[in-house]
C-alpha positions, 0 to 999 in steps of 0.5 A: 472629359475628366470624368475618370478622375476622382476629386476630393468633393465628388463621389461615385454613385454605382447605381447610375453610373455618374458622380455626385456633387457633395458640396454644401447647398446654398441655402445651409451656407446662407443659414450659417450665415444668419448664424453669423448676424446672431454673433454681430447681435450677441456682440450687440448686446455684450457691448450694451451690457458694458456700457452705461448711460442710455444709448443702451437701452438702444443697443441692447434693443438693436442687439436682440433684434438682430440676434433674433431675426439672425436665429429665425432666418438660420432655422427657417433656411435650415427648415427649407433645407431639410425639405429640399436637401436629402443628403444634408437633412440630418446637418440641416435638423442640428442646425435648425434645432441649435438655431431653435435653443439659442433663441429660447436662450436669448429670449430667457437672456432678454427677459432677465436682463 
């Protein structure tokens, strides 16, 4: 067994006696990637901001749609994973709460635009 030596990811907890796993939770890396698909919306949109003509009432509207639902999915994971995830409670809150500005953001972008 590999259990004397020490990884970079792992930690050694002398309560139990066994080494715990500090790699990120599937459901933060999948609330990061949301955050991902709120950039492809944002793209979306700055695409429909330069262009003219009336295909862009359909990319900008694409491109809030997708903006937001990238923001819902990122804080509703971010939620679920403050729940579940102890250790990554205070990273899941920050990426909730900025999930949560950048859609008051898009939301007052959307209504001025």
């Amino acid at each position: 067994m590999t259990d004397h030596v020490r990884h970079s990811s792992r930690r050694w907890d002398c309560k139990s006696d066994r080494w715990l796993e500090l790699a990120m939770p599937w459901i933060l890396r999948f609330a990061i990637g949301s955050l991902f698909v709120f950039v492809i919306g944002g793209v979306m949109i700055a695409w429909a901001c330069m262009s003219t003509g009336w295909e862009t009432l359909s990319w900008f509207a694409w491109g809030c749609v997708t903006a937001g639902a990238g923001l819902i999915g990122s804080a509703l994971l971010a939620m679920l994973s403050a729940l579940i995830q102890k250790g990554w409670r205070r990273f899941s809150l920050a990426l909730m709460s900025a999930s949560v500005l950048l859609f008051l953001a898009l939301l007052i972008f959307a209504k001025f635009a």
